[in-house]
Structure formats: structure tokens, C-alpha cells
C-alpha positions in Angstrom: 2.3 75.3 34.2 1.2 76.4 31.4 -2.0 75.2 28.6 0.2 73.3 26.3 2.1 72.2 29.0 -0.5 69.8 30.6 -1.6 69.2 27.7 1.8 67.7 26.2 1.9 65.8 29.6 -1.9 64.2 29.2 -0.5 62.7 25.7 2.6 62.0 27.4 0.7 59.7 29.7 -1.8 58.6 26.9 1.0 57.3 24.8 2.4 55.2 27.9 -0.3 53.2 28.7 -0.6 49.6 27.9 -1.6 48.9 24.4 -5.9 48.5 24.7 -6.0 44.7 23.5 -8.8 42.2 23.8 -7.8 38.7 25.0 -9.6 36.2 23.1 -10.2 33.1 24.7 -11.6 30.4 21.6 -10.4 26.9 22.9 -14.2 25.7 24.7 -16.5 27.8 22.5 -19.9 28.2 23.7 -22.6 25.2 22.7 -24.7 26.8 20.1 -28.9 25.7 20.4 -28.8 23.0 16.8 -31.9 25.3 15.8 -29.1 28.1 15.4 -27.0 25.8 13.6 -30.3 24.8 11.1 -30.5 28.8 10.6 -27.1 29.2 10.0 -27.0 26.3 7.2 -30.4 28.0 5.5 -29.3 31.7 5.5 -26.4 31.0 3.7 -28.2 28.6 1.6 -30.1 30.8 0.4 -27.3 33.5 -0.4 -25.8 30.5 -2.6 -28.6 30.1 -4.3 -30.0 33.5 -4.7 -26.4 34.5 -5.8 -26.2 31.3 -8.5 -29.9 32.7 -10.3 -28.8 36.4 -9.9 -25.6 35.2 -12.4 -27.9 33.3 -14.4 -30.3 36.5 -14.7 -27.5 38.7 -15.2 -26.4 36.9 -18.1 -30.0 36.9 -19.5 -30.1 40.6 -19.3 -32.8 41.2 -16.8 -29.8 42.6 -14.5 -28.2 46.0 -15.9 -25.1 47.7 -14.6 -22.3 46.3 -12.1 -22.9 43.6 -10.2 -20.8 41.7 -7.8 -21.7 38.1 -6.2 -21.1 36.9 -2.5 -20.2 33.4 -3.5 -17.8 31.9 -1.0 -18.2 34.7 1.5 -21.2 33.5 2.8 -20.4 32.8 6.3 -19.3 35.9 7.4 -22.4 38.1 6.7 -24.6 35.1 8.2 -22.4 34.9 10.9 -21.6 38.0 12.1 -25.3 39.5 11.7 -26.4 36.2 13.8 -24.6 37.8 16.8 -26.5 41.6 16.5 -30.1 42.4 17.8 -32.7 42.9 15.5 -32.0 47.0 15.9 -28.1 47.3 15.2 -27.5 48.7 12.0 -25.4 47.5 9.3 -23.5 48.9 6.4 -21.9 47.3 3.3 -20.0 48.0 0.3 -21.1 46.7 -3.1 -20.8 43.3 -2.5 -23.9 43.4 -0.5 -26.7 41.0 -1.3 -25.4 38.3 0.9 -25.9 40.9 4.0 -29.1 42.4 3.4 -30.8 39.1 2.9 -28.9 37.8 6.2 -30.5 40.6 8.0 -33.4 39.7 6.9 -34.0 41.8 3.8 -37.2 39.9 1.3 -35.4 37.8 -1.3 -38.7 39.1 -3.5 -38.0 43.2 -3.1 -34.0 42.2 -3.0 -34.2 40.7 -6.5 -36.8 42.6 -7.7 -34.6 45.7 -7.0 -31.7 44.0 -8.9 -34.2 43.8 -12.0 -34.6 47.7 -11.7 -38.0 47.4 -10.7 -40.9 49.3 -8.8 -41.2 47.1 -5.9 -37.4 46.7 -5.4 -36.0 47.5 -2.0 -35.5 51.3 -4.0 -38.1 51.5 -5.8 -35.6 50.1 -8.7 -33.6 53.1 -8.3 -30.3 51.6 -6.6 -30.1 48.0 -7.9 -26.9 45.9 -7.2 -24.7 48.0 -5.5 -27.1 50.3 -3.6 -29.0 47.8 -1.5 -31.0 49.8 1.6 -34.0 48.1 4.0 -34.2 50.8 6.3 -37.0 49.2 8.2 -34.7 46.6 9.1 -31.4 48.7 10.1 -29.7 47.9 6.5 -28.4 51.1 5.7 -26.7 50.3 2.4 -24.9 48.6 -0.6 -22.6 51.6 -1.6 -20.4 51.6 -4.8 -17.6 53.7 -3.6 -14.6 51.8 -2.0 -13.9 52.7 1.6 -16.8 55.5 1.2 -19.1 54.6 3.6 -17.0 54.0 6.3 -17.4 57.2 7.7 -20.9 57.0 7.2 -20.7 53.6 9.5 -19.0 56.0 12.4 -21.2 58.7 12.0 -24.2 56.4 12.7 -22.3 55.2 15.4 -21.9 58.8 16.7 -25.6 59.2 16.5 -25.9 56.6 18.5 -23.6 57.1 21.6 -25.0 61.0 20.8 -28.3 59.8 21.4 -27.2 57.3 24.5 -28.7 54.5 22.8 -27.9 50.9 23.0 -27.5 49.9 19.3 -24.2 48.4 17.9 -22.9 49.4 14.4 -21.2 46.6 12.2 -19.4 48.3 9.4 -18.2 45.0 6.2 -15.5 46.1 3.7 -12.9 44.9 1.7 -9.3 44.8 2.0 -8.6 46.8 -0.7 -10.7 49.7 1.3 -7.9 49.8 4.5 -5.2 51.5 2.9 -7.9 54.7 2.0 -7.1 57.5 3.4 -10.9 57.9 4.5 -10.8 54.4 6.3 -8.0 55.3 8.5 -9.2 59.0 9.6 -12.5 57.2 10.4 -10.9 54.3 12.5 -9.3 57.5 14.1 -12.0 59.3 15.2 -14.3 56.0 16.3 -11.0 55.3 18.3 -10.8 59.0 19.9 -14.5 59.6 20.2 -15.4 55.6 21.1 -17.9 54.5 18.7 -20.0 51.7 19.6 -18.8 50.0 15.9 -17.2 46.8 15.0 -15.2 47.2 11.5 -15.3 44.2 9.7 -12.4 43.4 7.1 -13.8 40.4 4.7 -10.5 39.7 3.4 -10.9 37.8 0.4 -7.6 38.5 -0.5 -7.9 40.3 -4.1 -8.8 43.5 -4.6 -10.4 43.3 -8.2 -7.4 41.2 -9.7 -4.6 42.8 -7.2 -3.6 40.9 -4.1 -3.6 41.8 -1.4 0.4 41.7 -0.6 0.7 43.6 -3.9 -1.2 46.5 -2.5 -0.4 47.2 1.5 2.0 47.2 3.7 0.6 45.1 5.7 -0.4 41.1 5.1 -2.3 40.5 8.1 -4.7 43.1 7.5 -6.1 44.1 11.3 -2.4 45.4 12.6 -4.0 48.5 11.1 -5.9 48.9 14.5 -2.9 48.8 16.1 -2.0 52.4 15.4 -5.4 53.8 17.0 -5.3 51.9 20.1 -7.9 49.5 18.9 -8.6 46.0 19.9 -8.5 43.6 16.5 -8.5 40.2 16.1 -8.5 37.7 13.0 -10.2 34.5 12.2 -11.3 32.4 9.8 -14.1 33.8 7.4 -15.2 30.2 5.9 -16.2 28.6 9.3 -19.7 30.7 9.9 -19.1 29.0 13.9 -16.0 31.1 14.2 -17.4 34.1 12.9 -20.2 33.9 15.0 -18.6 33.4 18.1 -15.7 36.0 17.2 -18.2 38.7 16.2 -20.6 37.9 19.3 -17.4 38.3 21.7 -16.7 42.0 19.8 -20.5 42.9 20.1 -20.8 41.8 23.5 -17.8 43.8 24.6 -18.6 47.3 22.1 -22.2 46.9 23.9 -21.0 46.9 26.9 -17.6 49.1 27.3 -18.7 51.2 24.1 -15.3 50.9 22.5 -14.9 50.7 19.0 -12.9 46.8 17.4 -11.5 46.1 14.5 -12.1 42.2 13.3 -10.4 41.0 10.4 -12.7 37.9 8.3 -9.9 35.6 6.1 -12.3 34.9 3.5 -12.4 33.8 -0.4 -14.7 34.7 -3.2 -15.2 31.7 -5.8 -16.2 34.0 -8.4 -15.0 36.8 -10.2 -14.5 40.6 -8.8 -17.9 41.1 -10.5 -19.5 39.5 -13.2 -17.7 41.6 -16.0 -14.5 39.1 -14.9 -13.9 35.7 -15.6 -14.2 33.1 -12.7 -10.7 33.2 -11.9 -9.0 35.5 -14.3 -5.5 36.3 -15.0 -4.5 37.2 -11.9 -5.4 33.7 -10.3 -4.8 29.6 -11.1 -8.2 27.4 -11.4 -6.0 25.6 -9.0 -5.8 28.1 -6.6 -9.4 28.3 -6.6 -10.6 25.1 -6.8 -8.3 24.4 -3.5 -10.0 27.4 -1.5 -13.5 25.2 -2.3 -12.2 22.7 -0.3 -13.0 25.3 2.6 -16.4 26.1 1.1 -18.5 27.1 4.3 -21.7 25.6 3.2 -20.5 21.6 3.4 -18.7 22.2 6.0 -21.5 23.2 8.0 -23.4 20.5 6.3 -21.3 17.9 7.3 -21.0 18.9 11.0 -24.6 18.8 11.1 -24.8 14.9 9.8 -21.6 14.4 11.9 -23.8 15.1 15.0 -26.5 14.2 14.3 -28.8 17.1 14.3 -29.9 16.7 10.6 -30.5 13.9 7.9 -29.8 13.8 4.6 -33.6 14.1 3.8 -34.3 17.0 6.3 -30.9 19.0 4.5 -32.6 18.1 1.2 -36.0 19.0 2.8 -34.7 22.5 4.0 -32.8 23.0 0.9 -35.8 22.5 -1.7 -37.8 25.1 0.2 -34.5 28.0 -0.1 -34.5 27.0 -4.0 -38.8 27.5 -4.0 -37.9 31.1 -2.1 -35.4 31.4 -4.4 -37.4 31.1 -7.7 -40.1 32.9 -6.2 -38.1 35.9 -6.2 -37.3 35.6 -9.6 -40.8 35.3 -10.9 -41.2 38.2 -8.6 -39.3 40.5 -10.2 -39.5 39.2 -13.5 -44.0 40.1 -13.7 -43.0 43.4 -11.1 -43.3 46.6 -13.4 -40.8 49.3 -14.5 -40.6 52.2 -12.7 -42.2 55.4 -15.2 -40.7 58.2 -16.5 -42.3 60.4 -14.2 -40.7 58.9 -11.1 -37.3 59.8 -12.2 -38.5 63.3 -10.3 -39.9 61.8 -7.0 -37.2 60.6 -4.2 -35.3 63.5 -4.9 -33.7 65.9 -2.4 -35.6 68.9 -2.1 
């Protein structure tokens, strides 16, 4: 038989096989340790917070250029990073404070770089949108929608290249799926199986177009489907879900070094950025002020009181030590100094 031959019979048999889907089995999640639970409840404090001051600094002018807040979102960066080792990497879009201070970025150099200055994460040189803590894995905060995605599978390449046992968590938007550069890269992580878990945070607008105005698809992770890639969908305002869906997918890209697909059904309370109103044209006050209702932060806080693993006064207590951190920061990067003239020819490519 000839080349071609075999070969049209190998993707004969390739296109028969069963459809490679995870079963995911949530009805007795795990017992999480109530220290976890504490964590949980301050990370995503402190995005709140450091998101709420980074507004009210924007609108000072101490922040220049775009700049685009994490409010609402908060669980799925705290909970998803929760389930990696210290060494996995992770890559974001613009949208990215929220997850390089959940894995474990300085508030001090995050803000600091926001302000454009020396001791910022870059130096000063990437503010908002160009977030990168190297030392901890945190390999960007980029501006382009849908263009790091292939970056995400080609660190994901190194590592299977280099046979190591790191896990790559790519976040993005919705509004990034129906790129054409998303979908080659799902591709090749699918052919070549990429240790890398694609997160969707589907906050359902794409600057002020929804997300049924602009794909083919509503429920966003069928996309998977056409590379043969496990998926799944949850909710992106319980950070216990997240965790426990996103420890499930890192468990099993860890171990069978396949590539999954997770979709995060999450809201943003502000604006696309903070050039646009709080709910715009393109959405009711109601509509907001009903997605609040799902606000991950009190829900947390209330299963905490619930249960009794916290008081009132220990919340408070834990919560007047995020807003010291918090201001802190500010003061920070308010005294931090400018970067010179002269240092607009250092960090370059040579």
C-alpha cells in the first residue's frame, strides 16, 4: 500500500475514535483545610481592594495609559492559581493585576509598576497591561487580544521539550476564542499535547459586545470540541468551584500530559477599562447590580461565618491588615522615583 494510503487510513482511524472527554464528577467535592478557605477569602480581598485604590489613583493621574480592573472576577485567578505548584507558569491578557498578585506578585512593585515607576515589576516600563514577575512563573499582562496564546503553548512545548513536570495555565477572554490565532494554537497543543489548561473567563462582554453578538457559539468551551479536547464549564463567581474544577484539569494535564480547555462564567462589575462608564450603553444598572448578588467575596464570607471557621472580628481583623498592605503599596509607589531618560536605552534587545 502505498504512503498516502496508510496514511489516509491512520486519520481514518483517528477520526473514529471516541470523542477524548473528561468525566467530571462534582457532587461530594473534596473537604478543603479552613486555612485554605482563610487564604482564599484574603487573596481576593486584596485584589478588591488593590483594584478599588488603583481606580482611585487612576483618576488622580498617577496611572497613565489603559487600564482595566479585575472587579468581580476575583475568584477565578485566586482560585485557579490555588490549584498550581509554586513553579507552573502563568499567562494573562491585560486584565491582569488580579493574577499576578494571586500568584504572589508584591502588591508594592505591582503598583509601583502601574505608577510607571523604577521599582515596578518592569522597571516602570510595562505598567497596566504588561505585568511580568518572572521569578515567580508570571510571564505576562499582554495588550494584544488572543496574542499570547501561542506564547502560553510554546512555553508549554518547552516544557514537555524539556520533560519537565510544570503545568501551563493560559486566562483570556471570550472575545479572544473566535481569533484565528487562538484556534491554530488550541490546534497544535491538541496535536502535539501540551501540558496547558486554557482558561476562558467569560465575563460575557467583550468591550461593550456580548458575547452572543459576536460567536457562534454561547457556551463558549464547545470550541474544544473540534480539537479533540477535554472542556468543561463552571461557575467563575464561586472561587470553591474554580478551585476544585481547575485542580481536577491540573491534576489530570500533570499527569496524562493532555492539553483542557475550561471555560470560567464570570462578570466584571466595572467597566471594559476605566475609559468606560460602570455599565455603559451596552448594559442596564439592573443587569449589573443583579450579577452583585453573585459577588464572590461575601459569598465566601458568609460560608465562612456559616461554619464557623471565622468571626466577624477575625474577617474584620484579616481585612484591616489587606487594606494596610493595600495602602502601603500606594505610598510605595507614590515616594518610588521615575525611571531617567537614559534608561529608555537599557532593557533593549541587542
Amino acid at each position: 500500500m502505498s504512503t498516502s494510503g496508510n496514511c489516509f487510513n491512520q486519520r481514518k482511524a483517528i477520526a473514529n475514535k471516541p470523542a477524548n472527554v473528561i468525566r467530571w464528577t462534582w457532587t461530594k467535592m473534596e473537604k478543603i483545610d479552613p486555612k485554605i478557605l482563610i487564604k482564599f477569602y484574603q487573596e481576593m480581598f486584596l485584589i478588591r481592594r488593590f483594584e478599588e485604590r488603583t481606580a482611585e489613583q487612576y483618576a488622580l493621574g498617577k496611572i497613565g495609559g489603559f487600564c482595566h480592573l479585575y472587579i468581580g472576577q476575583e475568584a477565578v485567578a485566586v482560585g485557579a492559581i490555588a490549584a498550581l505548584k509554586n513553579d507552573d507558569y502563568v499567562l494573562s491578557a491585560y486584565r491582569d493585576h488580579g493574577h499576578c498578585l494571586a500568584k504572589g506578585s508584591d502588591p508594592k512593585r505591582v503598583m509601583a509598576e502601574l505608577f510607571g515607576r523604577t521599582t515596578g515589576l518592569c522597571k516602570g516600563k510595562g505598567g497596566s497591561m504588561h505585568l511580568v514577575d518572572s521569578d515567580r512563573n508570571f510571564l505576562g499582562g499582554y495588550a494584544i487580544v488572543g496574542g499570547h496564546i501561542p506564547l502560553a503553548a510554546g512555553v508549554a512545548f518547552a516544557v514537555k521539550y524539556q520533560s519537565r513536570d510544570q503545568v501551563v495555565v493560559c486566562f483570556f477572554g471570550e472575545g479572544a476564542v473566535p481569533t484565528g490565532i487562538c484556534h491554530e494554537s488550541l490546534n497544535m497543543a491538541a496535536l502535539w499535547k501540551l501540558p496547558i489548561i486554557f482558561i476562558c473567563e467569560n465575563n460575557r462582554y467583550g468591550m461593550g459586545t456580548p458575547v452572543e453578538r459576536a460567536s457562534a457559539i454561547y457556551n463558549i468551551s464547545q470550541v474544544a470540541s473540534a480539537y479533540d479536547m477535554p472542556k468543561d464549564s463552571f461557575d467563575g463567581m464561586d472561587v470553591l468551584e474554580v478551585y476544585h474544577h481547575v485542580k481536577s484539569a491540573v491534576d489530570m494535564v500533570r499527569s496524562k500530559k493532555v492539553p483542557i480547555f475550561l471555560e470560567a462564567k464570570t462578570y466584571r462589575f466595572m467597566g471594559h477599562s476605566m475609559s468606560d462608564p460602570a455599565h455603559g450603553h451596552y448594559r442596564s444598572k439592573d443587569e449589573v447590580d443583579e450579577a452583585k448578588k453573585r459577588d464572590p467575596i461575601p459569598r465566601l464570607k458568609g460560608k465562612l461565618l456559616r461554619e464557623k471557621i471565622m468571626t466577624e472580628g477575625q474577617l474584620q481583623a484579616v481585612e484591616k491588615d489587606v487594606q494596610e498592605v493595600v495602602e502601603e503599596s500606594v505610598r510605595f509607589a507614590d515616594k518610588s522615583p521615575l525611571p531617567s531618560t537614559e534608561s529608555l536605552e537599557s532593557d533593549l534587545y541587542q
